[in-house]
MARNUZA-404415 format. One record per residue (C-alpha): residue number from 1; residue in three letters; x, y, z. Coordinates in steps of 0.02 Angstrom, whole numbers, plus 32768, in hexadecimal, padded with zeros to 4 digits. Each point is the difference from the previous one (the first is absolute). Layout:
! MARNUZA-404415
seq  type  px  py  pz
NUM  Ala  X  Y  Z
...
This chain:
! MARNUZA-404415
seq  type  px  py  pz
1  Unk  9C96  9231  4613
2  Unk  7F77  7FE1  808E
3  Unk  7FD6  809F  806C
4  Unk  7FB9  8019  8098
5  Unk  7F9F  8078  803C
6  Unk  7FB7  8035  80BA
7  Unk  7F62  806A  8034
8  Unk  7F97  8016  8083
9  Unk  7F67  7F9B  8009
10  Unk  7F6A  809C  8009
11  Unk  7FA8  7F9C  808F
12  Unk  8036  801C  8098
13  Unk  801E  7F82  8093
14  Unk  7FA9  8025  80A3
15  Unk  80AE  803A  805A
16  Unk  7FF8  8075  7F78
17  Unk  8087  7FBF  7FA2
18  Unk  8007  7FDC  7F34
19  Unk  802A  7F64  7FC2
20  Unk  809F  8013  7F64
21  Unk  7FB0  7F9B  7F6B
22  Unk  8068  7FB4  7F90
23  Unk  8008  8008  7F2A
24  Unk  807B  7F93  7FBE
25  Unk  8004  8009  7F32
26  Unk  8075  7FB8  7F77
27  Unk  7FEB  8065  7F76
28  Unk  7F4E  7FB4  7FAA
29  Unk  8020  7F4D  8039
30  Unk  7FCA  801D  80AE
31  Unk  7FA4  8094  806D
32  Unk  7FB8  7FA1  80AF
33  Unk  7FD7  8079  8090
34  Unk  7FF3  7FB3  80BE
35  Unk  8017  8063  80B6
36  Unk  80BE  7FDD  8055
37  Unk  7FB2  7FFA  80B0
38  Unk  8074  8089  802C
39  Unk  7FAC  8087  805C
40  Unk  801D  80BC  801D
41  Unk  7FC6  80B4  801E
42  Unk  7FE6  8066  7F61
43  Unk  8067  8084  8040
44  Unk  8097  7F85  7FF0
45  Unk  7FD0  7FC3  7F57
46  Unk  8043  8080  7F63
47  Unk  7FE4  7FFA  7F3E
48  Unk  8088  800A  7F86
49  Unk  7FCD  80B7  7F96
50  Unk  7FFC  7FE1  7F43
51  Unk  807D  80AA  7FD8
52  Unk  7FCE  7FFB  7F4D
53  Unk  7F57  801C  800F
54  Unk  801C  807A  809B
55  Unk  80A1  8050  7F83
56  Unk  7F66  8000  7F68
57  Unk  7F89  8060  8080
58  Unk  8083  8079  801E
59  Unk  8018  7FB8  80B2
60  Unk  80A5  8020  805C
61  Unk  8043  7F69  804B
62  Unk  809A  7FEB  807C
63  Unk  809C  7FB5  7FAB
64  Unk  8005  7F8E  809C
65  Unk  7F4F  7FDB  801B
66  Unk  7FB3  7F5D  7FD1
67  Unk  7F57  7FE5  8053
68  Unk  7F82  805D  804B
69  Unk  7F77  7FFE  8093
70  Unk  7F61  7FD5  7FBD
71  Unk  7FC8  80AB  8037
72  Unk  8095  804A  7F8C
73  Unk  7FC4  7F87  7F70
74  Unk  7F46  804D  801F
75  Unk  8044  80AF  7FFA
76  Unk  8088  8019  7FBC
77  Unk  8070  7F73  7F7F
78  Unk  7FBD  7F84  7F9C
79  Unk  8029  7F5C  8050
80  Unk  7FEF  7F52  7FBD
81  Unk  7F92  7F81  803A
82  Unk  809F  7FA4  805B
83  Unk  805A  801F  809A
84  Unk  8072  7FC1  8089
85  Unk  8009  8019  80C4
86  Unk  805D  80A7  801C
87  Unk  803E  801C  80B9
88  Unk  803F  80C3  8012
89  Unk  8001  800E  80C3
90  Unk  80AD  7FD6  803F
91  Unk  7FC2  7FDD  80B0
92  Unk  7FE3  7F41  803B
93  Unk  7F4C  8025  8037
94  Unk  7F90  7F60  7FFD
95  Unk  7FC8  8021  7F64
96  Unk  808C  801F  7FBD
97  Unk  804C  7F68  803F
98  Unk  7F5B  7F94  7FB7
99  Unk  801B  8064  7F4D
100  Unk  8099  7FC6  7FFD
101  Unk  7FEB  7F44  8024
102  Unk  7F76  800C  7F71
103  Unk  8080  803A  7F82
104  Unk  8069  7F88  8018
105  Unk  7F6F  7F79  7FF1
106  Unk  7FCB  806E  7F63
107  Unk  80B6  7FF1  7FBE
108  Unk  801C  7F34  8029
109  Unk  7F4F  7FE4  7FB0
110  Unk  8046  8067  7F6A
111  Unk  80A2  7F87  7FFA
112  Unk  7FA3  7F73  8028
113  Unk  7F8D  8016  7F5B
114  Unk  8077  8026  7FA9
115  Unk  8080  7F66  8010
116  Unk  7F61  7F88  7FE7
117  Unk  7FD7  8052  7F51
118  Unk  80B9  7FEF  7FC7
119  Unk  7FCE  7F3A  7FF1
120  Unk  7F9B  800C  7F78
121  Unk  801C  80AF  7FCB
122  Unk  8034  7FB4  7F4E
123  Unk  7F6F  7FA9  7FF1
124  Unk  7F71  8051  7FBB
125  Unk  7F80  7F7B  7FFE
126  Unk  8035  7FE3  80C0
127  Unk  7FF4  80BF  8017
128  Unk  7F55  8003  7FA5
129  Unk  7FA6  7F76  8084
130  Unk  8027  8066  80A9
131  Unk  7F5D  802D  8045
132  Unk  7FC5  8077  8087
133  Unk  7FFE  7F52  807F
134  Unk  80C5  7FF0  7FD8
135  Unk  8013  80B9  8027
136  Unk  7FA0  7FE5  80AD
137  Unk  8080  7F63  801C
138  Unk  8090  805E  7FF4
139  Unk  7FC8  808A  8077
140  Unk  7FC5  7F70  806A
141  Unk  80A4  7F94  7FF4
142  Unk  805B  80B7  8034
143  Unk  7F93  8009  80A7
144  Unk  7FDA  7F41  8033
145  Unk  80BA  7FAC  7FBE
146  Unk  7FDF  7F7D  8085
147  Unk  7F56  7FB7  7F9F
148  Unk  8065  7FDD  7F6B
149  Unk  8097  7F9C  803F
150  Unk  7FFB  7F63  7FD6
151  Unk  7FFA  7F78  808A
152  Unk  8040  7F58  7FFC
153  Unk  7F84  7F8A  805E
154  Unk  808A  7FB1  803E
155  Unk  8029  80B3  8063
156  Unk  7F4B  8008  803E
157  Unk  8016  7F5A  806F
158  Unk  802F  7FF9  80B5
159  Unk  80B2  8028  802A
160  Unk  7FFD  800F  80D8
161  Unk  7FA3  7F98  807D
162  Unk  7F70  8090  8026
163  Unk  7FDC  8012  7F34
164  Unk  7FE9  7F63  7FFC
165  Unk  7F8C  7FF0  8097
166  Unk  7FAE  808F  7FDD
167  Unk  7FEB  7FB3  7F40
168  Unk  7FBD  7F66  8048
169  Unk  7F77  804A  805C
170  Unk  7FC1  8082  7F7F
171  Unk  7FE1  7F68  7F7F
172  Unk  7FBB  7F9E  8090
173  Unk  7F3F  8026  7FE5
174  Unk  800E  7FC2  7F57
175  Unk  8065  7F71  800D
176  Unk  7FCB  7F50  7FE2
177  Unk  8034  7F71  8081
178  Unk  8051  7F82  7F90
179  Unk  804B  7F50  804C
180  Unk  7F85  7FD5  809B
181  Unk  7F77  7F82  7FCA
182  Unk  7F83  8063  8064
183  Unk  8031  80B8  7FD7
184  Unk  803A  7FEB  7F4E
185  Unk  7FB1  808D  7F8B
186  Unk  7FCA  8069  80A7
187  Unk  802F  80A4  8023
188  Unk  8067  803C  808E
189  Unk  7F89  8014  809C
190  Unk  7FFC  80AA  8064
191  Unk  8054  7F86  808C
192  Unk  8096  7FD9  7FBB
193  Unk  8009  80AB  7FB7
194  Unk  8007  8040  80B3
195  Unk  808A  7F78  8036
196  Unk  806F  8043  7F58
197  Unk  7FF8  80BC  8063
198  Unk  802E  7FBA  8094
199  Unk  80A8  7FB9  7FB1
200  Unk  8011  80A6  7FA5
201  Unk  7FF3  805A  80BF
202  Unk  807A  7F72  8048
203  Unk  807E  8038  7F76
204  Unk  7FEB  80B0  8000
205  Unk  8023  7FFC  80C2
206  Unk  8089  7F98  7FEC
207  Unk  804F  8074  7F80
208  Unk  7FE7  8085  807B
209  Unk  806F  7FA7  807A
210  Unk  8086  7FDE  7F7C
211  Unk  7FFF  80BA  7FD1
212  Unk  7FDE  7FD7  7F4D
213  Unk  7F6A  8022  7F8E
214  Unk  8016  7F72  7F9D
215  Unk  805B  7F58  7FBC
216  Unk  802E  7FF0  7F47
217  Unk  7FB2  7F47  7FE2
218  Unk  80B4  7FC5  7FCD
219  Unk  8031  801D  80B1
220  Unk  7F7B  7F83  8053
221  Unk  8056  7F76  8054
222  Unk  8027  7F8F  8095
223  Unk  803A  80BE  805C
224  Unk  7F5C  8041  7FF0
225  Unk  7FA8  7F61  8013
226  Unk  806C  7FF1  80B2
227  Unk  7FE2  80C1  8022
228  Unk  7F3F  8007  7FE6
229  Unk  7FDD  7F64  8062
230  Unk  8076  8046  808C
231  Unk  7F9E  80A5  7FED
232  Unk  7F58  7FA2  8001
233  Unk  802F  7F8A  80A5
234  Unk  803B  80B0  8059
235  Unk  7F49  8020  7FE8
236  Unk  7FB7  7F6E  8050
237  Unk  7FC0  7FC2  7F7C
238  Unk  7FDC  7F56  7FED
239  Unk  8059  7F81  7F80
240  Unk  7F59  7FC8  7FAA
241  Unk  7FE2  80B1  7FD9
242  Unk  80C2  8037  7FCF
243  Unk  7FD6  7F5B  7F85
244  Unk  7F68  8054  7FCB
245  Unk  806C  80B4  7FCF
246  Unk  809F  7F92  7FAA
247  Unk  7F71  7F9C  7F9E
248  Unk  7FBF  809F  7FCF
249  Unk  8095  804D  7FCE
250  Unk  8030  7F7C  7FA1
251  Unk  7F63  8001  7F94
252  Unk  8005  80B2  7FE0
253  Unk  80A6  7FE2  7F9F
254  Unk  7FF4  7F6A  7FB2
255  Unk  7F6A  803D  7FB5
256  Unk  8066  8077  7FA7
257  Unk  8054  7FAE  7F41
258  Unk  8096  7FA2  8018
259  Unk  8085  8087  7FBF
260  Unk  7FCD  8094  80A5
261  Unk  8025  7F70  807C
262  Unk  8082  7F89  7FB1
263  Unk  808D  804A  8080
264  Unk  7F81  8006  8084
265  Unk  8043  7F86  808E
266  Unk  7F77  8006  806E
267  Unk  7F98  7FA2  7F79
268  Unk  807C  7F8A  7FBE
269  Unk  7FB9  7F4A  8041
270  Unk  803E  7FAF  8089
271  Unk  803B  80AF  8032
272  Unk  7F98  806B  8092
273  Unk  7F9C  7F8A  8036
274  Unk  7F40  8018  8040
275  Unk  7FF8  7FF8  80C8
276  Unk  7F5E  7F7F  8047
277  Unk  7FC8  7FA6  8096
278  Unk  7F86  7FAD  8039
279  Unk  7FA4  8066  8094
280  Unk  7FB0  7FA4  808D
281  Unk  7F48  802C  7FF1
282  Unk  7F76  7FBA  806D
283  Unk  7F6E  7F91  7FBD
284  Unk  7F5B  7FEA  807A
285  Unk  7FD7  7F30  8027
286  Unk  7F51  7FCE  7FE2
287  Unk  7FF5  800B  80C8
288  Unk  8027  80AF  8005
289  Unk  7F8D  803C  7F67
290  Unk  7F74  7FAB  805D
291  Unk  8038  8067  80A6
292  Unk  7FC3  8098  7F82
293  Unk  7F6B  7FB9  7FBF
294  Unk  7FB2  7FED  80A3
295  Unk  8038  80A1  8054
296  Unk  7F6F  806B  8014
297  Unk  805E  807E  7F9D
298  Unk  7F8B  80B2  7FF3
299  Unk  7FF9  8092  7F89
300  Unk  8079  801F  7F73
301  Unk  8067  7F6F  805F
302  Unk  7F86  7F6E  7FD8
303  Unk  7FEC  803A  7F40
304  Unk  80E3  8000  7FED
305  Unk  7FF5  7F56  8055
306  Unk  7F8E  7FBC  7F87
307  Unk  8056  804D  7F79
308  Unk  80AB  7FA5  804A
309  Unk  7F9E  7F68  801B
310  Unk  7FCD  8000  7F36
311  Unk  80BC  801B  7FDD
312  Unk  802D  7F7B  8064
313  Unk  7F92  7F82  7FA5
314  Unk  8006  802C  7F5C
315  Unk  80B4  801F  7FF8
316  Unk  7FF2  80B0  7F9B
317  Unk  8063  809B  801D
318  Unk  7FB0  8094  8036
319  Unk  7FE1  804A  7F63
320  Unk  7FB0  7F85  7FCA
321  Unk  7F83  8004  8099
322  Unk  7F7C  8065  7FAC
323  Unk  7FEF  7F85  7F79
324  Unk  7FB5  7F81  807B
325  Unk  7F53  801B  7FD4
326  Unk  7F61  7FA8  7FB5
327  Unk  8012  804A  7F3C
328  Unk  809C  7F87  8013
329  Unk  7FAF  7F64  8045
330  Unk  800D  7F72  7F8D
331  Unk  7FA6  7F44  8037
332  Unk  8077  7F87  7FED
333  Unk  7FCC  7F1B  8014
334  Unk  8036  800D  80C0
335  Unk  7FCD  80B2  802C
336  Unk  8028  80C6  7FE2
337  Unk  809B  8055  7FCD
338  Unk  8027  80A7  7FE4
339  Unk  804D  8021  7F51
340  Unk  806B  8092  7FF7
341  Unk  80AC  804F  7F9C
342  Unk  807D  803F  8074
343  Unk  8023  80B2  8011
344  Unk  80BA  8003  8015
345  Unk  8028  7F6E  7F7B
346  Unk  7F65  7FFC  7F87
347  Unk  7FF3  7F29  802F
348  Unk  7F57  7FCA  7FF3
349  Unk  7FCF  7F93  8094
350  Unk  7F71  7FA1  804E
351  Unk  8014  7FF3  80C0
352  Unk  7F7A  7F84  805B
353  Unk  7F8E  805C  8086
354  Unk  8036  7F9B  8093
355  Unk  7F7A  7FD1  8081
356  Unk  8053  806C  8070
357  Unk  7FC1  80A8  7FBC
358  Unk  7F5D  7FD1  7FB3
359  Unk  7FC5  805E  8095
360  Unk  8055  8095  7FE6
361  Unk  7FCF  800E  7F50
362  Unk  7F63  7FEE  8027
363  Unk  7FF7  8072  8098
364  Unk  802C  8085  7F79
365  Unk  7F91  7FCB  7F71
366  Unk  808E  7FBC  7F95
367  Unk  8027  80B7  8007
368  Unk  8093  8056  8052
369  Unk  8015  80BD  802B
370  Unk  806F  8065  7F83
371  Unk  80BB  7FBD  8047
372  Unk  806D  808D  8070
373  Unk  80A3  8033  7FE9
374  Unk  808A  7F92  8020
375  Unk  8052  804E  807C
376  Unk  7F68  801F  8061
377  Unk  7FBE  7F43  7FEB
378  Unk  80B1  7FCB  805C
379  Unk  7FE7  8074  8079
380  Unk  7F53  7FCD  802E
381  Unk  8031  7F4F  7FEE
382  Unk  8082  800E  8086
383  Unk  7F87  8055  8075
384  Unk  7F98  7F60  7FF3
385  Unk  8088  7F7E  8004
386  Unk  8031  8054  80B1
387  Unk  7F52  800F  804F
388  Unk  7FEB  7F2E  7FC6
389  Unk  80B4  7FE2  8067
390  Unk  8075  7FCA  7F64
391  Unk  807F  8030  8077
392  Unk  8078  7F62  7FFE
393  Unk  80C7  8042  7FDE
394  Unk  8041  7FEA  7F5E
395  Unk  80AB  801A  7FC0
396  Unk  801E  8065  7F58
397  Unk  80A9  7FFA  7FC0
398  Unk  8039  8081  7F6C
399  Unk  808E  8064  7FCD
400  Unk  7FEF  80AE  8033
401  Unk  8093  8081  7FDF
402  Unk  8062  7F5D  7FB1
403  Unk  7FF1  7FB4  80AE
404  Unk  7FA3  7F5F  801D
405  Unk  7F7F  8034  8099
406  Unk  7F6B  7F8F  805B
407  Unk  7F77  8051  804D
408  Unk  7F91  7FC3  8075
409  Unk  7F6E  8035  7FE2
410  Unk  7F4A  7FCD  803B
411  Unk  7F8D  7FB4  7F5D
412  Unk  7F83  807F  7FF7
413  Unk  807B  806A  7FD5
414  Unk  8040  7FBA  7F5F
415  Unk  7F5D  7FC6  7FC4
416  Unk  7FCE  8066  7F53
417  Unk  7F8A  7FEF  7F71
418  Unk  8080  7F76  7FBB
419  Unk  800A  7FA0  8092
420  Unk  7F5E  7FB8  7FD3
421  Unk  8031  7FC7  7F4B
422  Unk  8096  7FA8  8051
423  Unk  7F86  7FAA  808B
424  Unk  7F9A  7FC9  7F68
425  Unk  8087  7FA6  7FA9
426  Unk  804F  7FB8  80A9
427  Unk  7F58  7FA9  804D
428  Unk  7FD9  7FC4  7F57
429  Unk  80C1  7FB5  7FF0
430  Unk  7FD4  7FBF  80B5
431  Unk  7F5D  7FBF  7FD1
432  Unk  8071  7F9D  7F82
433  Unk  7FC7  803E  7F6A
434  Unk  805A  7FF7  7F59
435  Unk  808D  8083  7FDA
436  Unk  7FBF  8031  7F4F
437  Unk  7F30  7FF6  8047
438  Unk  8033  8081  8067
439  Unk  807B  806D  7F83
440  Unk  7F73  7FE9  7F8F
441  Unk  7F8D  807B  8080
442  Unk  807A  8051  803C
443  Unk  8045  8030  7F4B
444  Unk  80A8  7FE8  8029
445  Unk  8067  7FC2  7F5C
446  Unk  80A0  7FB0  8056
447  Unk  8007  7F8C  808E
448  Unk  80A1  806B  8038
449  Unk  7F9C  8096  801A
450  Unk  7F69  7FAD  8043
451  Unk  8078  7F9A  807A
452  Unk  8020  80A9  8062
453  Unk  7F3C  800C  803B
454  Unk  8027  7F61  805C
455  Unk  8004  803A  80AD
456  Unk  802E  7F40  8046
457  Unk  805C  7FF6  8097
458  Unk  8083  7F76  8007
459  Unk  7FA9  7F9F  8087
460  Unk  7F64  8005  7F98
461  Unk  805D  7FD0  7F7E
462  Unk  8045  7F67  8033
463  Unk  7F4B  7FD7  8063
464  Unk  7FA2  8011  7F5C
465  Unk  807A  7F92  7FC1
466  Unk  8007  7F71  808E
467  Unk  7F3F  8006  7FCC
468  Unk  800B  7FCD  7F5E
469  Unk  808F  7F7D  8034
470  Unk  7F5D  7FB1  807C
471  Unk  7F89  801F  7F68
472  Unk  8074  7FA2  7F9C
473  Unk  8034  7F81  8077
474  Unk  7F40  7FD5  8015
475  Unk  7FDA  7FE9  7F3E
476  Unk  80B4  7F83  8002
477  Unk  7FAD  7FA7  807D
478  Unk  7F71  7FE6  7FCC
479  Unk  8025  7FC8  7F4B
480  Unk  8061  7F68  806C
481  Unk  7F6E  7FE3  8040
482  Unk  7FA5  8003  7F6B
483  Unk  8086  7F73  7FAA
């Protein structure tokens, strides 16, 4: 029958506790010796006296006594080398309370060895292969149950609408882009990172409001949808950018496999749709970019309108702006071109250096200072629109609060680092250039999404147009002529 056996460890810990080692033996099949991880003070700790040696040495031992201090085993019985926690003081000081506690670990640990030998207590061959390292299991299988459960992966997914956002984003510096032509086998940029904590904030808040902490995933549907943009509008914000939070959303569970979201409405297609419009952003004529060109701008002033200027003829956003340099010069039959690979979608393109800003480039040495911050570029850039006089009204409509609202507004207000990329692809429409020759430097993939950079008016429009019809008229004419 297996035995076990306690004493205390003869190092002590620095609280001046012992640590109760642990000899567990099965006759001479087994004998493996590890520490419990149970710790006390010796005075608490007793070992059993061996009466027939103390009976042989003609030492009197109480009928009721079974262990002794280990000052009493010094001085005065003959103890064995075996023990167990002894509490004598009947008073619930803290020790007491703590010596307690550790007996019954001592005692469940006991049990707990015990049951797991019964398995294979028939086996000797089994009984024969426990090591030392199956010993130190045990104890640690006792202390740490949790690291041994077993977990179905399937219990590890997702279950609420914050695990899974908050799932999404962790993986999100090592995911791959997969789908986009342009972005395909990329990783997640620290931009889009940001705009997935942003949705994770918009939730959280609008949890708050609900008095909830969280939505099982099984409960996402047309209420919530219909509750969150409600929550969203009551914010003011606008519907491009509730879009933006839904769209999100929706990736961060349909990245998850099919079985977490297969009773998850607010994914289920044609259900919770994605919210869009088209804004009514400003792009500068060909007039009013040579207004800036020849206003004797000064100072940090002159440098952002140049910098606008090469936007506006090159068609680039403005991280790309820093790329416009010499080391990316390439000679083409007809003239220069700048060949570069877009920041935000990877596209190589090779954009023509217009006559228009040969001077600029040149003015800088084909070489541009280190580009400033986004935000501060607009702000600048606004400055300098003002002090030229962009100051003819324009009317931006967009739905604010789930509200559609215009505001009149004068141009130099609206106009941004993107206005320019926008002016770029309007003149050049205007000029009557090809669609695709201008998606082609541009780098836009779909005419659909290029379309929206058209800043046309209607009247303009249907003048280009009455153009053409004379252009057209004339060639008719004179092919009769011809005949």
């Amino acid at each position: 029958m297996a035995k076990i056996e306690y004493r205390l460890s003869k190092r002590p810990q620095q609280d001046g506790t012992f640590e109760i080692m642990l000899r567990f033996h099965h006759g001479n099949l087994m004998n493996l010796r590890t520490g419990t991880r149970i710790y006390v003070q010796p005075e608490f700790f007793e070992y059993f006296i061996d009466r027939e040696k103390c009976e042989q040495n003609g030492i009197r031992v109480p009928a009721k006594a079974e262990t002794a201090t280990a000052k009493e085993a010094e001085t005065k019985y003959i103890t064995f080398d075996r023990g167990k926690i002894v509490i004598r003081n009947r008073v619930d000081t803290p020790d007491v309370v703590y010596h307690r506690e550790q007996e019954r670990k001592l005692e469940s640990l006991t049990n707990c060895l015990i049951d797991t030998f019964k398995h294979i207590e028939s086996d000797k061959k089994a009984i024969k292969g426990l090591s030392k390292e199956w010993l130190e299991e045990q104890v640690d299988r006792f202390h740490n149950p949790q690291k041994y459960v077993k977990i179905k992966p399937e219990d590890l997914l997702p279950k609420t609408l914050l695990e899974a956002i908050a799932n999404y984003i962790e993986q999100a510096p090592t995911r791959i882009q997969e789908g986009n032509k342009h972005n395909a086998g990329k990783p997640i940029s620290a931009r889009t990172i940001i705009q997935h904590k942003n949705t994770q904030k918009r939730v959280i808040e609008y949890l708050a409001t609900c008095e909830r902490s969280d939505i099982p995933l099984n409960e996402l549907g047309k209420e919530f949808y219909d509750d969150f943009i409600n929550f969203l509008n009551s914010q003011g914000y606008a519907k491009n950018t509730i879009g933006k939070r839904i769209k999100d959303i929706k990736a961060m569970i349909n990245i998850l496999p099919t079985a977490s979201r297969v009773n998850c409405e607010f994914v289920e297609k044609g259900k919770c749709s994605q919210l869009s419009e088209d804004i009514d952003n400003v792009a500068l004529s060909e007039d009013e970019l040579k207004l800036l060109a020849e206003y004797p701008f000064t100072g940090h002033l002159a440098v952002v309108r140049d910098e606008f200027l090469l936007l506006c003829w090159t068609g680039c956003r403005y991280s790309d702006l820093g790329k416009l340099t010499k080391g990316n010069i390439i000679d083409l039959t007809n003239g220069k071109a700048f060949s570069i690979r877009q920041q935000k979608t990877g596209a190589d393109v090779v954009i023509p250096i217009m006559p228009e800003i040969e001077g600029i480039l040149a003015k800088y040495d084909y070489q541009l200072r280190k580009p400033i911050a986004n935000q501060v570029f607009n702000r600048f850039l606004k400055d300098m629109a003002k002090k030229a006089g962009l100051t003819d009204i324009v009317k931006i409509k967009r739905t604010e609060g789930g509200k559609e609202i215009t505001h009149e507004l004068e141009k130099w207000e609206v106009v941004s680092a993107h206005t320019a990329r926008r002016s770029f692809a309007t003149n050049m429409y205007k000029r009557k250039f090809p669609t695709l020759m201008i998606m082609n430097i541009t780098g836009h993939t779909t005419e659909v999404s290029f379309l929206k950079y058209i800043k046309v008016s209607k009247k303009e429009n249907a003048d280009l147009m009455l153009e053409l019809v004379k252009a057209w008229s004339a060639n008719q004419q004179k092919g009769e002529v011809e005949k």
